[in-house]
C-alpha positions in Angstrom: -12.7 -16.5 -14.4 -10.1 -14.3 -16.1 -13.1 -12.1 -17.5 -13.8 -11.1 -13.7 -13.0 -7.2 -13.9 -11.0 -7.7 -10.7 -8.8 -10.6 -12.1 -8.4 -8.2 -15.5 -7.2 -5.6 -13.3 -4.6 -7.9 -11.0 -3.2 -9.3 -14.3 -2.9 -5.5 -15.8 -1.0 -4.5 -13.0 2.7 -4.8 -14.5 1.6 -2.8 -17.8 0.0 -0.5 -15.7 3.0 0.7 -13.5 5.3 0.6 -16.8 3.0 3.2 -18.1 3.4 5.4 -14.8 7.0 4.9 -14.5 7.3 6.6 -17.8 5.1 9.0 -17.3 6.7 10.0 -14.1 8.7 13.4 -14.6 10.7 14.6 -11.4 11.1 17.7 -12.7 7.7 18.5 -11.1 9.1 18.6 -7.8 12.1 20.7 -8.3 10.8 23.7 -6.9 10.1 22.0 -3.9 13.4 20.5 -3.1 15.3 24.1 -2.2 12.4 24.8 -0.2 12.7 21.5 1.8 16.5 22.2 2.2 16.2 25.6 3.5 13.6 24.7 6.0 10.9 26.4 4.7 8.3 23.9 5.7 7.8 23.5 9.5 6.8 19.7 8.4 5.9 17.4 5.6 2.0 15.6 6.4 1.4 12.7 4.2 -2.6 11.7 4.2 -5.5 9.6 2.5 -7.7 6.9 3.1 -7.5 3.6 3.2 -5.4 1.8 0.5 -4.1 5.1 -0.9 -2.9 6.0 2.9 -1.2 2.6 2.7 0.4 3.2 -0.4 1.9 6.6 1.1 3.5 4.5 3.8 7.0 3.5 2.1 7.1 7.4 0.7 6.8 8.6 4.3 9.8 6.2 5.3 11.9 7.7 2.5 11.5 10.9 4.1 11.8 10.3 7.7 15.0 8.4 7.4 16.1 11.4 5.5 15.7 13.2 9.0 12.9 15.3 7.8 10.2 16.1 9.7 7.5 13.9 8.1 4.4 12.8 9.5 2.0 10.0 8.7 -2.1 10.7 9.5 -5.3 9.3 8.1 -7.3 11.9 6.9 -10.9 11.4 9.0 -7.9 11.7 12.5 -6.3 14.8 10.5 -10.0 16.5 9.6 -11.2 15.7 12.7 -8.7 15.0 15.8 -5.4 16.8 14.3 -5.8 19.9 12.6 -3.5 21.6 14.3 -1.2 19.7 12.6 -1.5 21.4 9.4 -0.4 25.0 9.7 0.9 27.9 6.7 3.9 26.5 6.8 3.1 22.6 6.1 3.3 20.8 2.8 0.6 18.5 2.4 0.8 15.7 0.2 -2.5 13.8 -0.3 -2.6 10.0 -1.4 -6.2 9.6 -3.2 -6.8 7.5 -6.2 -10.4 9.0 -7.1 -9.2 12.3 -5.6 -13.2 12.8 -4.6 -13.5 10.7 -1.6 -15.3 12.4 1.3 -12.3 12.8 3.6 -10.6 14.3 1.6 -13.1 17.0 -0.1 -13.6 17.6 3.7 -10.1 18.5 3.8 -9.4 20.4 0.8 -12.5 22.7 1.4 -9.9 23.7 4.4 -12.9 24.3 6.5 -11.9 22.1 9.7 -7.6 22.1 8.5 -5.7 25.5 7.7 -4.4 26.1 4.0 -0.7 24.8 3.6 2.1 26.0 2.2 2.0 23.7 -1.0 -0.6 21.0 -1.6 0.6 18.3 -3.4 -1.7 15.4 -5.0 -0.5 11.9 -5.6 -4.1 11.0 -7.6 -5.6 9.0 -10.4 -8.1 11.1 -11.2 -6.3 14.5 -12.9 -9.7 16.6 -13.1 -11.0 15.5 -9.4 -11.3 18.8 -6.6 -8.1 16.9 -5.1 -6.1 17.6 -8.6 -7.4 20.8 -8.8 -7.1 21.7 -5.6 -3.2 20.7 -5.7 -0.6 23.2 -6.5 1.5 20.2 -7.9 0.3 16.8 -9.0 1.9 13.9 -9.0 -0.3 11.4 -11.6 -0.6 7.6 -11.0 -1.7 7.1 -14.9 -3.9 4.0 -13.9 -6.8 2.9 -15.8 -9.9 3.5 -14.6 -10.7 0.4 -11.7 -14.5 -0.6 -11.6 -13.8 -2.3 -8.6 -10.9 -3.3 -5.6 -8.2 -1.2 -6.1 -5.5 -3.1 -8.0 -3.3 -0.8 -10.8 -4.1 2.1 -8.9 -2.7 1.0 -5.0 0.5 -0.4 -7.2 1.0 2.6 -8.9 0.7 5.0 -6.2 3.7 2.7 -4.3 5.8 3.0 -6.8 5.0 6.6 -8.1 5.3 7.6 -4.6 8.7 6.1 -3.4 10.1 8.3 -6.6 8.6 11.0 -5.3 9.5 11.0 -1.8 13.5 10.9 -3.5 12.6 13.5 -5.9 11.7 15.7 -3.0 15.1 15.2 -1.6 16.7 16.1 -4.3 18.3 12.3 -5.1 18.8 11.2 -8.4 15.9 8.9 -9.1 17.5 7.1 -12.1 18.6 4.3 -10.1 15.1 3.6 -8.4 12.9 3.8 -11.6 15.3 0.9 -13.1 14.8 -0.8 -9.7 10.8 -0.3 -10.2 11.0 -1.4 -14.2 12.7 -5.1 -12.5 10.0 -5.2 -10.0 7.3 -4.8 -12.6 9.1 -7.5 -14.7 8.8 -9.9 -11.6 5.3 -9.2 -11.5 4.4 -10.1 -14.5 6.5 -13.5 -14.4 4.8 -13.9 -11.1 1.0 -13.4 -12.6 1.7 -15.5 -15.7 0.9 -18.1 -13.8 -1.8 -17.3 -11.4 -4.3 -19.7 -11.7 -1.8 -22.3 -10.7 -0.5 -20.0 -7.8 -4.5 -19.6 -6.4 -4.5 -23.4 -6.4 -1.2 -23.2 -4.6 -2.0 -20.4 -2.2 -5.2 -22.1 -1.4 -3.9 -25.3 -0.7 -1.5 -24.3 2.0 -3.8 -21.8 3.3 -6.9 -23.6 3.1 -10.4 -21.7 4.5 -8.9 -20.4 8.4 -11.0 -19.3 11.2 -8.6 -17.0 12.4 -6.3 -15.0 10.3 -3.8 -12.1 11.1 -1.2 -10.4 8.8 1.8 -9.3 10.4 5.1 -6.9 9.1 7.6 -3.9 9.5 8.6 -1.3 8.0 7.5 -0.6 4.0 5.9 -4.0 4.5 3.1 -2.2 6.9 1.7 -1.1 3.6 1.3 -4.4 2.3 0.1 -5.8 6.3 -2.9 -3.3 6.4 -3.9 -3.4 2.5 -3.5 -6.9 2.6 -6.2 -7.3 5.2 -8.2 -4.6 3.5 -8.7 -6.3 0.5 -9.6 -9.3 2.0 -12.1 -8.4 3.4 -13.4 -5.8 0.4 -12.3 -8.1 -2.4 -13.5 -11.8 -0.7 -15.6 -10.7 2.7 -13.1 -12.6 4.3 -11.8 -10.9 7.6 -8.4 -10.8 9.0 -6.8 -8.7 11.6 -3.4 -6.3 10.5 -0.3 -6.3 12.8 2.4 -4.5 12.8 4.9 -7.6 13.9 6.3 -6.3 16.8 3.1 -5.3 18.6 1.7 -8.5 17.9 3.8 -9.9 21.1 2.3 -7.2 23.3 -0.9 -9.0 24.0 -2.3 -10.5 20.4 0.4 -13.2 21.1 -2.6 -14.4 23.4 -4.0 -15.4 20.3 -1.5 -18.0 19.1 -3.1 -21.1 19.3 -3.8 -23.5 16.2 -6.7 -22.1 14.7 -5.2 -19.4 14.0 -3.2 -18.6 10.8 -0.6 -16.4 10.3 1.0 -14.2 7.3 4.4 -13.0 8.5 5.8 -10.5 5.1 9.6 -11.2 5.4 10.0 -7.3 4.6 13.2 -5.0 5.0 16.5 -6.6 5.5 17.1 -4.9 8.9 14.1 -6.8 10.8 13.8 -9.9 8.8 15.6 -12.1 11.7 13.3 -10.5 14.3 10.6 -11.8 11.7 11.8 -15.0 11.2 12.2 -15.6 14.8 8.6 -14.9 15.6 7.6 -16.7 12.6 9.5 -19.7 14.9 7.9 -18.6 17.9 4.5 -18.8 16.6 5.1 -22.5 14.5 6.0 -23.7 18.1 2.5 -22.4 19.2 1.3 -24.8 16.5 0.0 -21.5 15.0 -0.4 -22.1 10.8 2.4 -19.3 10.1 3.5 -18.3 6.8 6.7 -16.8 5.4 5.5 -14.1 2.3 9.3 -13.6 1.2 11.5 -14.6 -1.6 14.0 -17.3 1.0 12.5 -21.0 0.3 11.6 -22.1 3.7 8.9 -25.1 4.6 6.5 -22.6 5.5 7.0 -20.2 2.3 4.5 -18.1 0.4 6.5 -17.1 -2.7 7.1 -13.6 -4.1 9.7 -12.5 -6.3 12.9 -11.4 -5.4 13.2 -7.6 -5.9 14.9 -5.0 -5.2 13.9 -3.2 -1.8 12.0 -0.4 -3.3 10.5 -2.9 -5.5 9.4 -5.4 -2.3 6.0 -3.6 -1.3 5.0 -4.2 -4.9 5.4 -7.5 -5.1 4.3 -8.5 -1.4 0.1 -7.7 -2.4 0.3 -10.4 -5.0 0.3 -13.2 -2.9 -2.7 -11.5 -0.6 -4.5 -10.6 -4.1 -4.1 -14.0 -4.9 -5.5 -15.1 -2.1 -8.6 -12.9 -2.1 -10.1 -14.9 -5.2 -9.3 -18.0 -3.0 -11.2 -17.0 -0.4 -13.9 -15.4 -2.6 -13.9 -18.9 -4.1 -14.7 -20.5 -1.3 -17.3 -18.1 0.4 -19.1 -18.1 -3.5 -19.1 -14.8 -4.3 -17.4 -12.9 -7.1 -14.0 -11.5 -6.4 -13.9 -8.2 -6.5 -17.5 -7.3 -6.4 -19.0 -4.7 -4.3 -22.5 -5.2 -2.0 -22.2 -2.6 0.6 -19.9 -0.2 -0.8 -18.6 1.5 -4.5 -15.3 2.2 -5.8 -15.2 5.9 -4.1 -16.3 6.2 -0.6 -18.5 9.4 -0.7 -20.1 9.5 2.9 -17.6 9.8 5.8 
């Protein structure tokens, strides 16, 4: 199967984030830090679709735990619900691998949203409107994907996490190293994948029910997880972020029902653990995606924290060809859909 363009691109995915890593130049965003300190932008609105608004996720963390006011929106709810929320003052930063997707052409037109202060574009795509558009660019120096997004939703984590401390003015030094040991794991992790499908697939099996659950820059591997699932294998599961999951969904835990439960950030692993517990008890088939070696572990590298949204889509990329496998369709391959959404 490794001639499956999907496959290719999973396997390509340490060399590809190498390549952006040293392509990224900070520099680009100096400007923009003594305009963030001196409050000249009444707020910071990260947007995109779909995997690339995942990607953004850890980036917008970086900034909100830096106290600044940073807000996280999907473009079709900014466009069409919230676009009051972009005003002169706002910097915009748009996450968009093809740049050309029809959200966001509908917001750079800035027919239904205002013009910002500064547009910035976090793309693949360096001659799309988005790019164009952008007063700065921020490129993810993927090769071209013919199919799920692989290289480019990797890239965009990474590039974007060293952007976010960029834009504060850190020294990103520290972090790039911290992304070159994460792309390392990676590619130890992949040089084995065949093996790891078998793996995955045996404790998973084929599951009536399944649900991804996590916190904090693990939300961005919950929802893309579950997206490519369902794009990559036409296999549905159901996102959580884990503590909503016991305001209701917890209904659900009985055992035909299977569970992934990302580890993620230090700060809420216990509370993760414990519902991993919780739901085992439930004789739900729960699963640990984290680097500690429990019974019920799906393994990922262990990585630094900036490194940990990287590594966590493997295992749920993995498992994609699995499933794709079993349903007997190519992984990877598009029937309803292309690689750029163009109708919203």
């Amino acid at each position: 199967m490794t001639n499956v363009p999907y496959i290719l691109d999973i396997l390509d995915q340490p060399n590809s984030l190498l390549t952006a890593l040293e392509q990224f130049d900070p520099a680009l965003l100096t400007p923009l830090v003594k305009a963030i300190r001196n409050n000249d932008f009444d707020r910071i609105l990260i947007t995109g679709m779909g995997g690339s608004l995942y990607a953004s996720y850890p980036a917008w963390l970086t900034l909100a735990n830096a106290g600044l006011p940073a807000l996280w929106v999907d473009t079709a709810e900014l466009i069409h619900h919230t676009p009051a929320l972009v005003t002169s003052k706002t910097l915009l930063w748009i996450f968009s691998q093809s740049g050309k997707s029809a959200e966001i052409i509908s917001a750079i037109d800035f027919g239904r949203i205002q013009k910002p202060a500064v547009l910035i574009a976090t793309v693949n795509d360096i001659e799309s409107p988005l790019a164009k558009a952008a007063q700065v660019q921020i490129p993810i120096h993927a090769e071209v994907e013919k199919t799920v997004s692989t290289r480019t939703y990797v890239n965009s984590l990474g590039v974007g996490q060293l952007a976010a401390l960029a834009l504060l003015g850190r020294n990103v030094e520290a972090a790039h190293g911290e992304l070159i040991q994460a792309a390392s794991a990676m590619e130890t992790y992949l040089a084995n994948w065949e093996r790891r499908v078998q793996q995955i697939g045996n404790a998973i099996g084929f599951p009536k029910r399944l649900a991804t659950l996590g916190r904090g820059s693990s939300l961005a591997s919950t929802y893309t997880g579950a997206l490519i699932l369902g794009e990559a294998s036409k296999f549905m599961a159901t996102p959580y972020q884990a503590g909503e999951f016991r305001h209701g969904p917890l209904e659900l835990a009985t055992p035909d029902l299977t569970a992934l439960i990302f580890a993620g950030p230090q700060e809420t692993r216990n509370l993760n653990l414990r519902l991993l517990k919780d739901l085992r008890g439930y004789q739900v088939n729960a699963f640990w995606v984290g680097s500690e070696k429990n019974e019920w572990q799906i393994e990922i590298p262990r990585v630094p924290s900036i490194g940990l949204p990287l590594v966590e889509i493997l295992p749920l990329q993995l498992l994609s060809i699995h499933f794709a496998q079993q349903i007997g369709v190519e992984p990877g391959h598009f029937f309803r859909t292309g690689k750029i959404t163009l109708a919203e």
